[in-house]
C-alpha positions as CSV (number, residue, x, y, z in Angstrom):
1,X,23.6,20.7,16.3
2,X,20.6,19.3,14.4
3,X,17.7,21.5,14.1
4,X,14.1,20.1,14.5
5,X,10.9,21.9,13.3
6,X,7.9,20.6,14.0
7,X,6.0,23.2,16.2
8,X,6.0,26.2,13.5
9,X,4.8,26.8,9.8
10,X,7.5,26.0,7.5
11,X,4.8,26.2,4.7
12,X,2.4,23.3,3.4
13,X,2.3,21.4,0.4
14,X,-1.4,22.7,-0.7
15,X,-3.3,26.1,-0.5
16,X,-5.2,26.2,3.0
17,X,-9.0,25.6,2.4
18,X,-9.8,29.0,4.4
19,X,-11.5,27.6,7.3
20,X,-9.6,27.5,10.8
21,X,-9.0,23.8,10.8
22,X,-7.5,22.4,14.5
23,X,-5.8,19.6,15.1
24,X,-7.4,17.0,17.8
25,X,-5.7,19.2,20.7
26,X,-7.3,22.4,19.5
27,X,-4.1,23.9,18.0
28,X,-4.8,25.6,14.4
29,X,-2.6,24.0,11.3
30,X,-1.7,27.6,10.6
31,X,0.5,27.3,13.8
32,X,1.6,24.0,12.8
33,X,3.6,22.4,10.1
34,X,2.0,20.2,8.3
35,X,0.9,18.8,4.7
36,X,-2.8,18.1,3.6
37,X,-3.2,15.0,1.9
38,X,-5.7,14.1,-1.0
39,X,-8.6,13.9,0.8
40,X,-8.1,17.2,2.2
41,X,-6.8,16.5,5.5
42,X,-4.2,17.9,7.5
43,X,-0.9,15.8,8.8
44,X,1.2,17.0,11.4
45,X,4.9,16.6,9.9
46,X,7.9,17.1,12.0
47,X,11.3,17.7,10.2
48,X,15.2,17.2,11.6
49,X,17.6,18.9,9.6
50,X,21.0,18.3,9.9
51,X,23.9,21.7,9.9
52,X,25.1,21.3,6.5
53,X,23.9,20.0,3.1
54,X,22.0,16.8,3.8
55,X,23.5,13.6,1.9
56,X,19.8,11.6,2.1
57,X,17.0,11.7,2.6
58,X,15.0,9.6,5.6
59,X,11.2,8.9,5.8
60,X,10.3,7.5,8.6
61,X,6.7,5.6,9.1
62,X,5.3,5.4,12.4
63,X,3.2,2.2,14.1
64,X,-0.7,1.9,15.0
65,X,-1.3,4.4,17.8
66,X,1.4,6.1,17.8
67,X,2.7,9.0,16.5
68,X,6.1,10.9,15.1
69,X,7.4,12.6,18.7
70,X,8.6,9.4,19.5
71,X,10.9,9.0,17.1
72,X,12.9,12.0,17.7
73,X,16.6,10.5,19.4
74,X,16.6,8.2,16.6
75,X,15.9,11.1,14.3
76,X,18.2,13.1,15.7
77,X,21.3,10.6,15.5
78,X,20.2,10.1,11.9
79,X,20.3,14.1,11.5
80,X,23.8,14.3,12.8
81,X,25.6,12.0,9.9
82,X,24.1,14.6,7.5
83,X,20.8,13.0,6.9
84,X,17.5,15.5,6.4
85,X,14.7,12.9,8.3
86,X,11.2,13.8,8.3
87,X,8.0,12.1,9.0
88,X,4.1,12.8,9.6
89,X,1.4,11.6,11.7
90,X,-1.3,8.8,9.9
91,X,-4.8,9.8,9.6
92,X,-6.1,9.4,12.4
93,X,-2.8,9.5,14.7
94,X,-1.4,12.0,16.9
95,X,-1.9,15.6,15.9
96,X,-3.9,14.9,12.6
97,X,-6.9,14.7,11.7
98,X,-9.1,11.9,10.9
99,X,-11.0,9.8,13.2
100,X,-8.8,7.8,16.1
101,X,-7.4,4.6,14.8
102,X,-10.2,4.3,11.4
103,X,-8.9,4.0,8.1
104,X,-10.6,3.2,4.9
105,X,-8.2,1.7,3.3
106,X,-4.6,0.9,4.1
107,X,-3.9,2.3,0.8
108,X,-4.6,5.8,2.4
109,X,-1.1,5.2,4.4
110,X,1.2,4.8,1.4
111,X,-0.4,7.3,-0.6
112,X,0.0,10.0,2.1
113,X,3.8,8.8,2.3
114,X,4.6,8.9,-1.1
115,X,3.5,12.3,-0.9
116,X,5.8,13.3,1.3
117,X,8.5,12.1,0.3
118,X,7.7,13.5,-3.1
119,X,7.5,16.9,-1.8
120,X,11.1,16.3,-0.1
121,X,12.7,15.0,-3.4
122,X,11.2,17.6,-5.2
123,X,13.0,20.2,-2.9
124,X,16.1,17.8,-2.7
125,X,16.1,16.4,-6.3
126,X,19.2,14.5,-6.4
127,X,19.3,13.2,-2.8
128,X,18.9,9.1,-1.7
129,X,16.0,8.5,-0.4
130,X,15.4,6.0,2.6
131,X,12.5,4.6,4.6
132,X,12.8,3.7,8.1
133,X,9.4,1.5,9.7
134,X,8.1,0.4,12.6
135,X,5.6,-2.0,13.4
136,X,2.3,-1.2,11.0
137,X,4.9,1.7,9.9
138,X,7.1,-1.2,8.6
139,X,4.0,-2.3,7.2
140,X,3.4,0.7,5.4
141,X,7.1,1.0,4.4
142,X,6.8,-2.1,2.3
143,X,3.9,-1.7,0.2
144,X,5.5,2.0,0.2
145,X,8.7,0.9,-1.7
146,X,7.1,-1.7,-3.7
147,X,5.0,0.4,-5.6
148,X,7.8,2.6,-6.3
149,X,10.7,-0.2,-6.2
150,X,13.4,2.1,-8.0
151,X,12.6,5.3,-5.7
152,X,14.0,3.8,-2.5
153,X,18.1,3.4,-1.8
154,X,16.4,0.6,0.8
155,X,14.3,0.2,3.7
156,X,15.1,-0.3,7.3
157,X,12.1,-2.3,9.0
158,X,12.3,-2.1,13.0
159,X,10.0,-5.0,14.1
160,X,7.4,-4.8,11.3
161,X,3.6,-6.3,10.7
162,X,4.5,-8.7,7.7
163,X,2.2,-11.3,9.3
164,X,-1.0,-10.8,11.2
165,X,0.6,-12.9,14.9
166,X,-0.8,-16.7,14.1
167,X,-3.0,-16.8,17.2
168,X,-4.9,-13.9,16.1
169,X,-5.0,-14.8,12.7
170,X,-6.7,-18.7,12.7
171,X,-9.0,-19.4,9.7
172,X,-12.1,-19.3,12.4
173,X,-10.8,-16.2,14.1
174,X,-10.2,-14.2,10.4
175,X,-13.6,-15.5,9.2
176,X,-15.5,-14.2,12.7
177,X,-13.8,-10.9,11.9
178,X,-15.1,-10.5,8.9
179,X,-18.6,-11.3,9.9
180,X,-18.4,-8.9,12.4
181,X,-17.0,-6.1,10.0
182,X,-19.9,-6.7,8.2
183,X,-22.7,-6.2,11.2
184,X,-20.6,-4.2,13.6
185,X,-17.2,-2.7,11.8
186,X,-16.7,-0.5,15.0
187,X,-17.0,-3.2,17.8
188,X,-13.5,-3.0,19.7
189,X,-11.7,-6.2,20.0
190,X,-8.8,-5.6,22.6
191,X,-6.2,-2.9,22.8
192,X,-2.6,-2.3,22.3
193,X,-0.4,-3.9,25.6
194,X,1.8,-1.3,26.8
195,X,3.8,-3.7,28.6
196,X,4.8,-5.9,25.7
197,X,6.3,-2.2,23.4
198,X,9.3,-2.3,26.1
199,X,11.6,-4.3,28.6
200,X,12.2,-0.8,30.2
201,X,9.6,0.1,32.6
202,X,10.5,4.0,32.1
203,X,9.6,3.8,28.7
204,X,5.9,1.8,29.5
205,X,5.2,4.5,31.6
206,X,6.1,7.2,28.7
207,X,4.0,5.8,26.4
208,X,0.8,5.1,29.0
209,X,1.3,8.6,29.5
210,X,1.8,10.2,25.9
211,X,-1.4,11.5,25.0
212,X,-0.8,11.9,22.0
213,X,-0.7,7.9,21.6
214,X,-4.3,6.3,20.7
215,X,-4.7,4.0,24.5
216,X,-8.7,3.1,23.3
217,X,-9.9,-0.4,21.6
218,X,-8.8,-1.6,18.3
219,X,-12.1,-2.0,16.1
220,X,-12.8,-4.6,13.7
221,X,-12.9,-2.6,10.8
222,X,-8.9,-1.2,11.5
223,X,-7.8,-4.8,12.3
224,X,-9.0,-6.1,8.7
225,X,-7.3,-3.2,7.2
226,X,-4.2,-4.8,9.3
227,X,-4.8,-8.2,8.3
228,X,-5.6,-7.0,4.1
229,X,-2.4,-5.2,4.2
230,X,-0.4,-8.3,5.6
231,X,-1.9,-10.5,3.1
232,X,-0.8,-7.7,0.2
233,X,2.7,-7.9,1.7
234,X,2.6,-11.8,1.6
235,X,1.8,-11.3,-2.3
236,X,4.5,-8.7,-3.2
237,X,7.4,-10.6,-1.3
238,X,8.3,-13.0,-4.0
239,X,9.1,-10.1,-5.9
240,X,10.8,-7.7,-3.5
241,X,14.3,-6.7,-4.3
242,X,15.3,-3.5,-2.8
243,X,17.8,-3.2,0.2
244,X,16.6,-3.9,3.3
245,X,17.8,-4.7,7.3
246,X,15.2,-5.6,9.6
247,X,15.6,-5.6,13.1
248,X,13.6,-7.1,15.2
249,X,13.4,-8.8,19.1
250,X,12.8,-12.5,19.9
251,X,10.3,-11.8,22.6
252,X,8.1,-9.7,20.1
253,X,4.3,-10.7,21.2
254,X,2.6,-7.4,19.3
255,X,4.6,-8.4,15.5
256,X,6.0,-12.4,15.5
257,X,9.3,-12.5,14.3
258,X,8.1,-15.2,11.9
259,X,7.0,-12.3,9.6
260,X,10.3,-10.9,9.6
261,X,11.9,-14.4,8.7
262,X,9.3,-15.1,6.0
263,X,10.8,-11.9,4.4
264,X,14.8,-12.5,4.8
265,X,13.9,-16.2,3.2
266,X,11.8,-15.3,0.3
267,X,12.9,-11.9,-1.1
268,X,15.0,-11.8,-4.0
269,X,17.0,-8.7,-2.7
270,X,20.5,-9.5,-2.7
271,X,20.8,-6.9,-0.6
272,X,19.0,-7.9,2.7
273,X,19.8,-8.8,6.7
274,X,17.9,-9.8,9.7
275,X,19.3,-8.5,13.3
276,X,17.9,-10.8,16.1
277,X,17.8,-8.7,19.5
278,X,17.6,-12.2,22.1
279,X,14.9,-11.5,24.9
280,X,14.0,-7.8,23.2
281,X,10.6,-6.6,23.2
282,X,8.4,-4.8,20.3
283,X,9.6,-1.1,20.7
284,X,13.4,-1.9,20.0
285,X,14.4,1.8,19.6
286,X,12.6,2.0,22.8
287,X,13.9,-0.8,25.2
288,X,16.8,-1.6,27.4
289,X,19.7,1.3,26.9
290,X,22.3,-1.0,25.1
291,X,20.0,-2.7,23.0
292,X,18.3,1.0,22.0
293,X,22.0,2.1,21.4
294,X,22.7,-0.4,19.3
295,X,19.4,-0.3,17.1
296,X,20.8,3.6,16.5
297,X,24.2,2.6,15.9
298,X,22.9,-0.2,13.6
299,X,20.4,1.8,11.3
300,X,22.8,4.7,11.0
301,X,25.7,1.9,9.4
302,X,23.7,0.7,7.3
303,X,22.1,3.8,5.9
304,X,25.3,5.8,5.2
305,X,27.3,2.7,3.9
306,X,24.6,3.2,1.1
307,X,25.1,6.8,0.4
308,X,26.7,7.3,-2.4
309,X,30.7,6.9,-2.8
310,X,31.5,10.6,-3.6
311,X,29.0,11.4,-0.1
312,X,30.3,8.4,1.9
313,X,32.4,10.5,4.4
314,X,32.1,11.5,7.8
315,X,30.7,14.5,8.4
């Protein structure tokens, strides 16, 4: 049975600052676990350890608005081929802290996840380590392993941002953005469609409900921080050649598939495959029940066919 700790202290990364800091719920970090980042803020983490020894290690990066909890089935089937997965909230996301949805600097994303996955390799020294993202999590998963390119055994990438979507992204509409994160970086633009993350109704109404997930506007300022960090991934692709599998749905409308194909053509990863789920929707590990089943299937494959030979058996 996989165990999963995310409600109680398991012990932070950096000496507690002394003052009873809360999470946005109210709930004190001293009753949650968590890691505090460089700026001094605190970042729910959950954990899902499998039975025995672990053979790898799995990061996984949340998308925009969302949080961790989400993630825990997939987590869990990851957990019970002997993999030790962990993850965090973002600034700003879920149970940490940091304003809703505002972020600096994308940067702020990959630095909090190396982090973390530092602290895990330095309690699991001589463990694999693999990233699994979704949506602006894939986003952050890429720039992730390619500023540490020989850290990573490879990167699974479920429907990522690699390109801003084109109608959002015309030369008048990018150059209007920046004006207005110039005047008024908070104005709200739109908001995330609930009924484009899944083809399961069930799963629409989770994530309506989940109030944990950010349902507010998008402002200006986050959506060039979106836009910068596609254009930083359109820069480092040439050169990109970890493992990878992306997996992403052909009715996509919150990241185009077109991202995802620019990436399969142009990486020089000899290692790398693109799983096309016909008529699937954004949240693939959340849609229909086969097509869910077979993203978990599909991810776990590839990951332990990766492990190291001597670690390469069933558990």
């Amino acid at each position: 049975m996989t165990r999963c700790f995310a409600d109680k202290v398991l012990g932070t990364t950096m000496p507690e600052s002394g003052v009873d800091r809360r999470s946005p719920q109210g709930v004190p970090y001293t009753e949650l676990q968590h890691i505090v980042n460089a700026d001094g803020q605190h970042l729910f983490c959950r954990y899902w350890e499998p039975e025995g020894p672990p053979r790898a290690l799995v990061f996984v990066a949340h998308g925009a608005g969302e949080h961790c909890g989400p993630y825990s089935d997939l987590a869990q089937a990851l957990s019970a081929h002997s993999l030790l997965v962990f993850s965090h909230d973002h600034v700003g996301h879920g149970r940490s802290e940091g304003e809703r949805m505002v972020i600096e600097d994308f940067q702020i994303y990959i630095r909090d996840s190396l982090q973390h996955v530092d602290m895990m390799r330095g309690r699991h020294p001589h463990l694999p380590v693999f990233i699994v993202g979704h949506s602006m999590g894939g986003a952050i998963s890429i720039l992730t392993a390619c500023e540490r390119p020989n850290d990573f055994a490879g990167v699974v990438l479920i429907a990522p941002m690699v390109q801003m979507n084109p109608e959002s992204a015309t030369p008048m509409k990018v150059f209007l953005a920046k004006v207005l994160n110039h005047v008024m970086p908070s104005l709200c633009l739109g908001s995330i469609e609930s009924k484009w993350i899944s083809r399961d109704p069930k799963e629409v109404e989770a994530y309506d409900k989940d109030e944990l997930n950010y349902h507010g506007g998008l402002r200006v300022s986050f959506g060039m921080q979106l836009l910068s960090a596609a254009r930083r991934i359109e820069r480092a692709i040439p050169d990109i050649a970890w493992p990878f599998f992306i997996l992403h749905g052909d009715a996509d409308k919150l990241c185009d598939i077109s991202g995802s194909q620019l990436l399969l053509e142009n990486a020089k990863s000899t290692d790398k495959r693109l799983k096309v789920y016909e008529g699937a929707y954004h949240a693939l590990h959340h849609d229909l029940p086969e097509t869910v089943d077979s993203v978990r299937q599909e991810v776990i494959t590839w990951i332990t066919e990766r492990l190291p030979e001597q670690q390469a058996s069933s558990p």
